[in-house]
C-alpha positions in Angstrom: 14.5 1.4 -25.2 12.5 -0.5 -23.6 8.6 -0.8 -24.3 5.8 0.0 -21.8 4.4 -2.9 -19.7 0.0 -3.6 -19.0 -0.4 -5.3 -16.6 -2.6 -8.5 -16.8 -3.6 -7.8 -20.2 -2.8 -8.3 -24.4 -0.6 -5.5 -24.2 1.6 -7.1 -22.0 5.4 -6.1 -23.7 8.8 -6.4 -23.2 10.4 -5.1 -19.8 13.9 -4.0 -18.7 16.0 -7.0 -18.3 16.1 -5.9 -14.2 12.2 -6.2 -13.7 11.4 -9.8 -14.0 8.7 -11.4 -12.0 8.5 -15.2 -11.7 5.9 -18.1 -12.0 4.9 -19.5 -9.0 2.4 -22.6 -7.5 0.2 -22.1 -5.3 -1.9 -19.8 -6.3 -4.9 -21.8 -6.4 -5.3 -23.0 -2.8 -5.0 -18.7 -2.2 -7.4 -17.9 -4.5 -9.9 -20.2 -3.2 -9.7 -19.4 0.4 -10.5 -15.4 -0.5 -13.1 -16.3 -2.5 -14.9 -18.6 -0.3 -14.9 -15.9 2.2 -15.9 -13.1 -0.3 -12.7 -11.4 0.2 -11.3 -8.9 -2.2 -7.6 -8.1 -2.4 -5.7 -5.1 -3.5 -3.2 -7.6 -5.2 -5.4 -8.5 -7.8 -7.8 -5.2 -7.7 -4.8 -2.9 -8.6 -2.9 -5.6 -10.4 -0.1 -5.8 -8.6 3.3 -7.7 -10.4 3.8 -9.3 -7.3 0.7 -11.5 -6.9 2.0 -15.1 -7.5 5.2 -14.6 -5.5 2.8 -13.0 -2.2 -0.1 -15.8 -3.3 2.0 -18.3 -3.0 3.4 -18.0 0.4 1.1 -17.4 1.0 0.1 -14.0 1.8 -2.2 -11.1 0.9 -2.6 -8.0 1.2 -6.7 -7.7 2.3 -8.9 -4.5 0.6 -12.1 -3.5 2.6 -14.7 -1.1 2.0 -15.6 -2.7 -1.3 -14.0 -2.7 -4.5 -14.9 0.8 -6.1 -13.6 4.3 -4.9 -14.8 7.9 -5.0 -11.1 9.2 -6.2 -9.6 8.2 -9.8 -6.1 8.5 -9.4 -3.9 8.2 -13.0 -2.1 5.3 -11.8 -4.6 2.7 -10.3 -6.4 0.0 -11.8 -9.1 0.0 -9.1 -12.7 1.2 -10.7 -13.9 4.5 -9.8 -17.3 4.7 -9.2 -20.1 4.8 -6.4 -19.3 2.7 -3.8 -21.4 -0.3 -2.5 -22.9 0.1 0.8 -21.0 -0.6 3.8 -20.6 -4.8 4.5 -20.6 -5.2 8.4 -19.8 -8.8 8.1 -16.8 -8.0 6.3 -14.3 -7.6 9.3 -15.0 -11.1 10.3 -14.7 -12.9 7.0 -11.4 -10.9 6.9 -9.9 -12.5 10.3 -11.3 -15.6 9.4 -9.4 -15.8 5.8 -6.1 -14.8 7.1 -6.8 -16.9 10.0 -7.0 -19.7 7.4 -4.3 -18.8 5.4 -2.2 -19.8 8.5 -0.8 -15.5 8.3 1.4 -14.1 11.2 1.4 -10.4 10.0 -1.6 -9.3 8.0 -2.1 -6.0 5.9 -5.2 -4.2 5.5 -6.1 -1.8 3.3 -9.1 0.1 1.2 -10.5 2.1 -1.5 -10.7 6.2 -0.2 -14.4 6.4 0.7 -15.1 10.2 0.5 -18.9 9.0 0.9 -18.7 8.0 4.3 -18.8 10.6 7.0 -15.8 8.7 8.2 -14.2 7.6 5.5 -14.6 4.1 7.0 -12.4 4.7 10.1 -14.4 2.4 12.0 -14.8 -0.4 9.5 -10.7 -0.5 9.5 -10.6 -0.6 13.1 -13.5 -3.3 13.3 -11.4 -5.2 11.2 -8.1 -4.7 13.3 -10.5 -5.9 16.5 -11.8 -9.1 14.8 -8.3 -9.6 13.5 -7.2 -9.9 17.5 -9.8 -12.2 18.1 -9.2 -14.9 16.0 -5.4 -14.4 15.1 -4.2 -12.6 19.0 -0.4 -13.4 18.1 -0.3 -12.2 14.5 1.2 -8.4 13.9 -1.0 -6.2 11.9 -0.5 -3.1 9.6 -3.3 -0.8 8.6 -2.7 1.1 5.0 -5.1 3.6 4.9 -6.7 6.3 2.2 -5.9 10.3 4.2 -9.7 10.6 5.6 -9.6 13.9 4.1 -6.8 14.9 6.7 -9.6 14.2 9.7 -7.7 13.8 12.8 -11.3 12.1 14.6 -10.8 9.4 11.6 -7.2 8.8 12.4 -7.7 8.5 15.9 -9.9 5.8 15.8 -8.1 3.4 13.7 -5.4 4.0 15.7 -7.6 3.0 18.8 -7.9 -0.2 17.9 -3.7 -0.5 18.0 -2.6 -1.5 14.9 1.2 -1.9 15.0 2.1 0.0 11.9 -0.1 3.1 10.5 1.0 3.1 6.7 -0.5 6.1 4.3 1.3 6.7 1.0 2.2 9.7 -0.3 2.8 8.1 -3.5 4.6 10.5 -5.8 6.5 13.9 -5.7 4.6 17.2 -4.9 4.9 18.9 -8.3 3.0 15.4 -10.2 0.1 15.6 -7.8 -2.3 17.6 -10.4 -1.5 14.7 -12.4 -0.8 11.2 -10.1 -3.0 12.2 -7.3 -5.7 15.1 -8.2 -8.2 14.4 -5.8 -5.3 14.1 -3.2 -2.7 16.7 -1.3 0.8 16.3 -0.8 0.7 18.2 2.6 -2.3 16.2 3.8 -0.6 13.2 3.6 2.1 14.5 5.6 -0.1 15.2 8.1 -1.7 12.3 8.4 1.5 10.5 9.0 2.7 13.4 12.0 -0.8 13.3 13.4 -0.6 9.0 13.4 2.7 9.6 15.4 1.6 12.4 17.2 -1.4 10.6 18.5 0.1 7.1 19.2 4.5 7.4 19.6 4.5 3.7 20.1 3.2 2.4 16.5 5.4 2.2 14.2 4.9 4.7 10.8 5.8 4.0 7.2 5.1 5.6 3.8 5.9 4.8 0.2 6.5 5.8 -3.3 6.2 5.3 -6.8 8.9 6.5 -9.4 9.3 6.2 -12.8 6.4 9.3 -13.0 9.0 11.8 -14.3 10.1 13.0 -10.8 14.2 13.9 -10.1 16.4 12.3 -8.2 16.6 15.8 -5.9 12.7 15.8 -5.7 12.8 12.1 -4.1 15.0 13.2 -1.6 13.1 16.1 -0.9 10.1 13.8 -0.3 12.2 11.4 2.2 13.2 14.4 4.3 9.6 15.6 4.6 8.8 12.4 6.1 11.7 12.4 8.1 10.5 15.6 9.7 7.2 14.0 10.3 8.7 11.0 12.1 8.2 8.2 9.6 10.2 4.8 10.1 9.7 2.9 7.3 9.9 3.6 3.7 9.3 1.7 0.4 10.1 3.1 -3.0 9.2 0.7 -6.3 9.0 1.1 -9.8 5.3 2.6 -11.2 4.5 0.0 -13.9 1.1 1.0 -15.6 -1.4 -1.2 -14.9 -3.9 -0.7 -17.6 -3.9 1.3 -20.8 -6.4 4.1 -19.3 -3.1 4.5 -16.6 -0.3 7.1 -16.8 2.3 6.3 -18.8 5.8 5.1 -17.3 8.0 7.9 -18.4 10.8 6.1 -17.4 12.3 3.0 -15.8 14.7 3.8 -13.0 17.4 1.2 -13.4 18.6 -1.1 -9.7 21.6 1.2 -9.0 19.3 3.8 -8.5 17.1 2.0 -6.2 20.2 1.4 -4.2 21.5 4.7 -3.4 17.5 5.8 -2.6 18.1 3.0 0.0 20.9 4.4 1.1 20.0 8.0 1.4 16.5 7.1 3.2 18.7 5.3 5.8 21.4 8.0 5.8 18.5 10.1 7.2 17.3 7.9 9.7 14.7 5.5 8.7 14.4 2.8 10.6 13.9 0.5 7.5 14.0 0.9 3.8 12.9 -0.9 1.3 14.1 0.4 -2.6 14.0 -1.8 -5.9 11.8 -1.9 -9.1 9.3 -4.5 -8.2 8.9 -3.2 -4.1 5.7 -2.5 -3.5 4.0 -0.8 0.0 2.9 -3.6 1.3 5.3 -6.8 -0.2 7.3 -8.1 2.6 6.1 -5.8 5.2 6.2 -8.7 7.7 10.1 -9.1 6.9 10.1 -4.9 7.4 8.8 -5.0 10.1 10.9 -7.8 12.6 14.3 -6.7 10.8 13.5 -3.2 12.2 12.9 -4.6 15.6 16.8 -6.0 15.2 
């Protein structure tokens, strides 16, 4: 059996034979160009297994609204705590990063900010704008926290025409109390139906973690409910606990499992699914994206 995995850390222990990440080169020139623009990523804030094979393409996937949030889910290593006031230069030094890093699709994401009357809708779409400026050609995809299910908050990030509107529901509806308690299953849902509601045209996605002690049955059940809200792309990865504070993996869902996820999601009418231990939301969204346009 195999043991649990942390992370970035000592405790770092043997994994199934069918996760294995690799060493890449690289990294370096990535990690300078963030830094030297004061950018933080969600890649290394939440540990992500993926980091050397994204920071070498190289690639990111670009957190705003600081590095702390108000909600402490059991399965992210991102600190929980107050929040840092609001950076208005940020939105720039974001476009000008990924317009350094040479990107074509950027991804943007945040900490939830329950402290902000918006929940920073209008920092995200600040940072879409300046994102058009200096990179017009490139393709962008907002992943946002649910803005408390505020339909105002959704609206204007969706203003500023991102073309994908991505919002996790992360895990089944019975392991909420314990994944996701500040968090609500049929929230989320509605944040993804009011996206599509309010702009048709831009392109929805959602994603989950297993390996949390869900069934195979309650997976399913989650894909349809996004179905019925009009979701077109899907990702489903392997939870691998970041830290030892984390949730423990209860178990780890072997490849042929994965597949047939892939295969039911598309059954149902995704437009695109990704499905394998190590896919993550945001990990090859730009390939996501353009094979859905095929």
């Amino acid at each position: 059996m195999p043991f649990t995995f942390f992370i970035g850390t000592e405790f770092a222990m043997r994994l199934p034979e069918w996760i294995k990440t690799k060493s890449f080169t690289g990294l370096h020139d990535t990690k300078h160009i963030l830094r030297s623009h004061g950018i933080s990523t969600v890649c290394e804030e939440a540990r992500c297994p993926n980091k050397g094979e994204c920071f070498s393409k190289p690639t990111a996937t670009f957190m705003i609204l600081g590095s702390h949030c108000t909600r402490n889910c059991g399965f992210c290593s991102v600190e929980s705590s107050m929040p840092q006031p609001l950076d208005n230069a940020e939105p720039e030094r974001v476009a000008m990063a990924a317009k350094e890093m040479g990107l074509k699709y950027v991804v943007i994401t945040s900490v939830t900010r329950d402290d902000l009357l918006d929940g920073g809708a209008r920092h995200f779409a600040d940072t879409v704008m300046a994102l058009r400026k200096h990179l017009p050609d490139a393709k962008i995809e907002v992943l946002t926290p649910d803005f408390k299910g505020d339909v105002k908050a959704i609206n204007t990030v969706l203003d500023s025409m991102p073309d994908v509107y991505n919002h996790n529901v992360e895990t089944v509806p019975r392991l909420y109390p314990l994944v996701r308690p500040q968090a609500d299953y049929r929230r989320s849902l509605e944040v993804l139906r009011d996206a599509k509601r309010i702009a048709s045209s831009i392109n929805t996605k959602s994603g989950l973690m297993v390996g949390l002690g869900e069934t195979f049955a309650e997976v399913v059940s989650v894909m349809r409910d996004l179905r019925d809200v009009n979701c077109d792309f899907l990702t489903i990865g392997q939870y691998l606990r970041p830290l030892k504070e984390n949730l423990s993996v209860v178990e780890y869902i072997r490849p042929e499992v994965f597949d047939k996820y892939r295969e039911v999601a598309l059954d149902m009418g995704f437009r695109y699914a990704a499905s394998s231990p190590l896919v993550r939301s945001s990990m090859d969204a730009e390939e996501m994206y353009y094979k859905s346009e095929q």
